[in-house]
C-alpha angles and dihedrals in degrees: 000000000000105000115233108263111195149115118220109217093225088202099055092029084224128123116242115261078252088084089041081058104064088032116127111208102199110197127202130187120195132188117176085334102131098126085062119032103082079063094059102039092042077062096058082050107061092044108134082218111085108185104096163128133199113199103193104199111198099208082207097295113194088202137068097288085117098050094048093038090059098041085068082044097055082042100052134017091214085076119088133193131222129161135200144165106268105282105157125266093281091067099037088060100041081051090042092050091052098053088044122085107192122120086229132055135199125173122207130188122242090245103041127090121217120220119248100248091037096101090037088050093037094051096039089059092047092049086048101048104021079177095080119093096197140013121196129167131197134289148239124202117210129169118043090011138029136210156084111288097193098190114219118244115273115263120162103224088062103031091060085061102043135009116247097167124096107224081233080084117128114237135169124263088228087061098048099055090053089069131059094253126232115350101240089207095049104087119185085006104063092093089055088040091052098046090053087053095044087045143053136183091275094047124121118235126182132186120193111231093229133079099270093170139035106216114204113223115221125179078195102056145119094261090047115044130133094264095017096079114111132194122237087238086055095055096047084054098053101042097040093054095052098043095043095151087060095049107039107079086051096051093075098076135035107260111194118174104173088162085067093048109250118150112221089120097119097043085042086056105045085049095050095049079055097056099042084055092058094051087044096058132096097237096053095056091042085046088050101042085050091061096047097096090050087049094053086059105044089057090043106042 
C-alpha cells in the first residue's frame, strides 16, 4: 500500500497540497438506485487506498438513495452529500466533480461494485508513470448477465470507432478541467464523448490486467430500455459529427476492422461492390489507357 506522504502545517492545521495530490474523488451519481447503493459505496469502503472522497450526487432520486446516502456520510467523513433535480448522470458527475477536490477522479455508477486494490493500483501507476492521462482494468459482469469482460488494450485507430473503456476509468483533475466535462444531451454516450475529448492520439493509457470493477448487468437499465436502444451506425453518427476534427482525416478511406468487432460490413460491402464496379468497366480501362502517357511524365519530369 502506498505509504502517506505528507507534511501538516501545524500553524494553519492543513495538509500540504503533497497529500491533494495523491487524493481519489469517486463520484457516484445515483437515480432510484437504493437497492444498490450500499454495494457500491461498501466498495468504496474496503479500498487499501485510503485517500479519498466519495461525493454521492442524488440526481433527484424518489426513493431511498438519501437515506441511504447520508447514513455513509454520518459513518464516515470521506463521503460527501449533493443533491440535485433530476438532470441525467452527465450532469450529476460534472456537479459532483466540481464540489470534489482530489488530484485524482473516478466515477462509479450507482449499481457496480469496485474491487478492493483498484484505487491503490490505479494511483500507483499514475505516481510511476505521472506521464499517463487515464488507467482503466477489466471487468466482470454479474446480474443479468455473468462473465469475464476482459477489456482490449487501448489503441486509438480502433478506440475512435468503438469504445472499449468502462466509465469506471481513473483521470486527473487537471485533465478534466481542460475539457468541457460530461455532454448533458448525449445520453448513453457521454462516457465515449468524454474520453475523445480527455484523450488524443499521444496520450498514455494504461489498463490494469486485473478485474478492477463488477458491472451489474440489468435488462432494466439506463443502456437497455425500451427507447433507449441505439444502433452502431447511430453512435458513430453521433460521435463522429461532434468530434469532426477526430474524425476528418479517417473519413477519406473505408476502415473496416472486423477483427475489433465493428459492423459496417453491409454498407463495406455494398461500397466495395461499387468500386469494383468502377475498376471492372470499360470506361475506366480506356480512361485509364488514355492517361498513361501523362502518367509516364509525371514520374519522369
Amino acid at each position: 500500500m502506498m505509504q502517506k506522504n505528507t507534511k501538516i502545517d501545524e500553524a494553519q492545521g492543513r495538509e500540504s497540497v503533497t497529500e491533494c495530490q495523491i487524493k481519489v474523488s469517486v463520484i457516484v451519481p445515483v437515480f432510484n438506485q437504493g437497492k444498490f447503493l450500499s454495494e457500491a459505496l461498501d466498495s468504496v469502503l474496503r479500498q487499501t487506498y485510503p485517500y479519498w472522497e466519495c461525493v454521492i450526487v442524488n440526481d433527484g432520486s424518489t426513493d431511498n438513495s438519501e437515506e441511504i446516502a447520508m447514513h455513509y456520510v454520518n459513518k464516515d467523513n470521506r463521503f460527501k452529500y449533493l443533491y440535485q433535480t433530476n438532470a441525467g448522470v452527465a450532469a450529476a458527475r460534472n456537479n459532483g466533480i466540481g464540489s470534489s477536490d482530489g488530484f485524482y477522479i473516478l466515477p462509479l455508477d450507482s449499481d457496480n461494485i469496485l474491487c478492493p486494490y483498484y484505487l491503490e493500483k490505479a494511483v500507483g501507476h499514475f505516481q510511476s508513470y505521472p506521464e499517463t492521462t487515464l488507467v482503466y482494468g477489466n471487468i466482470v459482469r454479474f446480474g443479468d448477465e455473468s462473465g469475464l469482460w476482459n477489456l482490449p488494450e487501448f489503441k486509438w485507430e480502433c478506440f475512435i470507432w468503438r469504445n472499449c473503456i468502462d466509465n469506471c476509468a481513473m483521470f486527473k483533475r487537471v485533465d478534466f478541467e481542460a475539457t468541457d466535462g460530461y455532454d448533458v444531451d448525449l445520453e448513453n454516450l457521454e462516457d465515449w464523448d468524454f474520453w475523445l475529448s480527455l484523450l488524443n492520439p499521444d496520450s498514455v493509457v494504461y489498463r490494469i490486467e486485473e478485474v478492477m470493477v463488477y458491472y451489474r448487468v440489468r435488462h432494466d437499465g439506463r443502456h437497455t430500455q425500451e427507447g433507449n436502444v441505439w444502433s452502431f451506425e447511430t453512435v458513430a453518427r453521433e460521435i463522429s459529427s461532434k468530434h469532426k476534427e477526430i474524425y476528418a482525416p479517417y473519413l477519406q478511406n473505408i476502415l473496416y476492422y472486423r477483427s475489433e468487432g465493428l459492423e459496417f460490413e453491409e454498407e463495406y460491402r455494398r461500397i466495395k461492390e461499387r468500386y469494383d464496379g468502377v475498376l471492372a468497366s470499360k470506361a475506366y480501362r480506356v480512361g485509364k489507357l488514355l492517361l498513361r502517357p501523362f502518367a509516364w511524365l509525371r514520374k519522369h519530369l
